[in-house]
N, C-alpha and C positions, 0 to 999 in steps of 0.2 A: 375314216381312219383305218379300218380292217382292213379297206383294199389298197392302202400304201402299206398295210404286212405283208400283206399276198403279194406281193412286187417282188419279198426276196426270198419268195418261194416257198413259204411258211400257210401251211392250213389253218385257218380261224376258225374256231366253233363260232355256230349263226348269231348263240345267245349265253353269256357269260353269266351265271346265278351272282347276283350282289351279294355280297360279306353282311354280315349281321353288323351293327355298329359295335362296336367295344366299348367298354368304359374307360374313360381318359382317366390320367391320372395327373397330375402337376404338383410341385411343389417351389414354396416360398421362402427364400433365403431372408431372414432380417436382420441389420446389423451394420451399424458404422466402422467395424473394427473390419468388417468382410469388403467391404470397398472401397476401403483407405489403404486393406492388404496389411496391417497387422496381424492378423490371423487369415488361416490360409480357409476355405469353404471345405468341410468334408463331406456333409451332407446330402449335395449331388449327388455323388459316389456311394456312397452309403447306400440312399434309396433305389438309384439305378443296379445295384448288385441285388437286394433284394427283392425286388420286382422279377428281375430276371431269374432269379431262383425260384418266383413261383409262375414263371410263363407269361407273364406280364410286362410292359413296356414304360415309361415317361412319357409325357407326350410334350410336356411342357417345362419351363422355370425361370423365373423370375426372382432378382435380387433387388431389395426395397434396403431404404435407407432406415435407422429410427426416426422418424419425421410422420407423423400423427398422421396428417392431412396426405401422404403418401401411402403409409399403410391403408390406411380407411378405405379409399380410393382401389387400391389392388382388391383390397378382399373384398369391396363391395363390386367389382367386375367376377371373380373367383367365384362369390357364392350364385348369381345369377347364372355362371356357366354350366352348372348341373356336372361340373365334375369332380373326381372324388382329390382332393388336395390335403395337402402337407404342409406346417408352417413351422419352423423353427426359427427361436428364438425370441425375446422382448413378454415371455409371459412372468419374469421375476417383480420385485417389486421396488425396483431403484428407478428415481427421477429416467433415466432414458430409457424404459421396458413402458411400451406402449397398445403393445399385440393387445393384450386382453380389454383393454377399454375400448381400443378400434374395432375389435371385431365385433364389440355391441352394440355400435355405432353405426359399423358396417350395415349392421340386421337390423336398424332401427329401436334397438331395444337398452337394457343397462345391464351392466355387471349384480352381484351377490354370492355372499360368500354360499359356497358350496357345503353341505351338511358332510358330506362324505370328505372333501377337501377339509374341510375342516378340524376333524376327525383324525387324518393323517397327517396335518401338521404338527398337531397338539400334543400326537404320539412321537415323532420326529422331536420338538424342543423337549418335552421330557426323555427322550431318549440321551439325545445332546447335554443335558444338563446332568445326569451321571451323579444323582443325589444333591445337587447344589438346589437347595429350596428358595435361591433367588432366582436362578438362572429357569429354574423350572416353573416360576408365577408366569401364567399364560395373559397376564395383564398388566405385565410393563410397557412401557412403548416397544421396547423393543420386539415384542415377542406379538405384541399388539400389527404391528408392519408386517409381519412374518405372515400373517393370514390374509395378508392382502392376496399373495400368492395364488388365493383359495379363491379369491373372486373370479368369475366367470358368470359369461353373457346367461341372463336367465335360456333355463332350456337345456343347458349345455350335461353333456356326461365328462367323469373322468375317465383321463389314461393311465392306467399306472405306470409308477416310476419307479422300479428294482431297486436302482440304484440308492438313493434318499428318501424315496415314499413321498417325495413334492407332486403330485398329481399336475402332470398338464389336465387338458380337455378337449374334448370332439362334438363340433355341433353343424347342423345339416352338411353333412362328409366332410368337413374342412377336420384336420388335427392338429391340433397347436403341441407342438414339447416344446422341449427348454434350447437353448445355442449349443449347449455342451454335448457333442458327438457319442462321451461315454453314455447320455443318459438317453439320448433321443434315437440312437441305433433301435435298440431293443422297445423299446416305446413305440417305433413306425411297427417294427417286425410283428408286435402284438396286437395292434390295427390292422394288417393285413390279413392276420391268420384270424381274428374273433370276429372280422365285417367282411371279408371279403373271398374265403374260400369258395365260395361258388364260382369263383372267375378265375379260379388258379388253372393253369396248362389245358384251358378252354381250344385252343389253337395251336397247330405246332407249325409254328413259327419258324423259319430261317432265313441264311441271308447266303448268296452266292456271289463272287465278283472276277474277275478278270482285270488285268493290266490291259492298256492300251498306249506302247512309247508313243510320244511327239504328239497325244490324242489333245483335239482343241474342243472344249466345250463349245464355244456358241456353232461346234460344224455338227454337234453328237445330239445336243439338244431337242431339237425337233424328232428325233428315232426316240428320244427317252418318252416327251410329251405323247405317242404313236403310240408304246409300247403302255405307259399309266393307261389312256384312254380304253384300250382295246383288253385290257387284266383289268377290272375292278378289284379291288383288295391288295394290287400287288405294287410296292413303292418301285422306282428308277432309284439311284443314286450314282455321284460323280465325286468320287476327291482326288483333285489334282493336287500334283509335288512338282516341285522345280527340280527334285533329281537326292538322291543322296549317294554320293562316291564310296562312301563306307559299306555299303548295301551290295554295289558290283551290280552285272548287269543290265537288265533292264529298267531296275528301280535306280540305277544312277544319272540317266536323264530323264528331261522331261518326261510326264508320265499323269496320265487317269487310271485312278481307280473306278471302273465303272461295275454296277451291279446292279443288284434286285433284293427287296426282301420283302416275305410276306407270307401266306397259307403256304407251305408245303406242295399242297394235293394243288392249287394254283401254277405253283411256280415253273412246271418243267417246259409250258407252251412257251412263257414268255421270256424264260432261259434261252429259248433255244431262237426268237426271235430276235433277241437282245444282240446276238453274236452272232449272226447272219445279218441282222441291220450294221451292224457294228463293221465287218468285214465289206458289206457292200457299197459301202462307204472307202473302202479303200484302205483300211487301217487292220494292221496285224492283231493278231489275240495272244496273250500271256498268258498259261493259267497260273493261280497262285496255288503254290505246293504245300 
């Protein structure tokens, strides 16, 4: 593989040091309103800003239906993968919230109300009840259902919730919050910051890319495979556009976006291979301004 870099002129060091592995990160969408598209998913979004706000990436995500025997099945592959994960939605306590009973299901284990969950409910319906000495008996049915909320897989810690004081929960790195985007933002962001600062801006990371008009994948492919092989730690990447006329230029025909991203202190050997491979191939270079 080096001596098809050295073809276009490019010096290879003999021996490239491997990347320490990272820690993955993934998260899980749950929710029939999310893949029916009555509601639109913000949580992607959410989590990928924050990550990158502390130097970290996504690595994964997956959208699950409410369907028991699907959940289960996800989180029981999730927890086996030793990576650190995200789950929203399905931990309330109506007929189709199913998250918290799968995930002890998942783990071979059962739910129980949580002392500290418990604790925050109790102060939440007394809160809510605003002197009403019926509303505030923590032993009507109603209010009875309310602490279902609070059950979680034995084992489990909680996450707080700013918002309402409804405690999701976090158990071997999986973190379950609620579907509702106001309450689960600040819930991940406080999972990130109390478990995982050791890993924040670990690597400095970037991405570079170049245009390439009329560029065809399956002819760039083999130079991108060349290029991963011979940079451990450092990604290829391709997105191609059929053209956009409003753009002008080069971006209004066909067109690759082809790049690189990865270590920084990596990047400039295989930058510079990338676009020497690219060119001796027969294909122009665009840089992007």
């Amino acid at each position: 593989m080096v001596d098809a870099i050295k073809k276009v002129g490019i010096d290879v060091p003999a021996v490239v040091e491997p990347i320490k592995a990272q820690r993955r990160f993934g998260i899980i969408v749950i929710g029939d309103e999310i893949l029916s598209g009555r509601r639109q998913d913000k949580h992607l979004a959410t989590l990928i800003d924050l990550l990158n706000e502390r130097g970290l990436s996504l690595a994964w995500a997956k959208y699950v239906a409410d369907d028991p025997e699907q959940i289960t099945a996800t989180l029981k592959a999730s927890f086996a993968s030793g990576d650190v994960v995200f789950s929203t939605g399905g931990i309330g306590a109506t007929p189709d919230d199913h998250t918290r009973q799968c995930a002890a299901l998942a783990l071979g284990t059962k739910t129980e109300l949580h002392p500290s969950a418990q604790e925050l409910i109790a102060g939440r319906i007394q809160s809510m009840a605003e002197g009403d000495p019926i509303k505030a008996d923590l032993n009507t049915p109603e209010n009875q259902q309310r602490f279902k909320m609070g059950e979680f897989p034995i084992g489990s810690e909680i996450i707080p919730n700013p918002y309402n004081q409804i405690p999701g929960f976090r158990i071997q790195e999986h973190h379950f919050v609620p579907g509702f985007p106001v309450m689960a933002a600040p819930m991940m962001a406080w999972c990130l910051d109390t478990y995982y600062q050791d890993l924040f801006h670990q690597e400095n990371r970037v991405e570079q890319s170049f245009i390439v008009p009329m560029g065809i994948e399956s002819t760039l492919t083999p130079l991108m495979e060349r290029i991963e092989a011979s940079y451990p730690g450092v990604k290829v990447f391709s997105l191609p556009s059929v053209g956009d006329a409003t753009k002008g230029g080069v971006y209004a025909q066909r067109h690759i976006e082809l790049g690189i991203k990865g270590n920084a202190n990596l990047l400039e050997s295989a930058w510079i291979a990338l676009r020497a491979g690219t060119q001796d191939l027969g294909y122009e270079i665009h840089d992007i301004s």
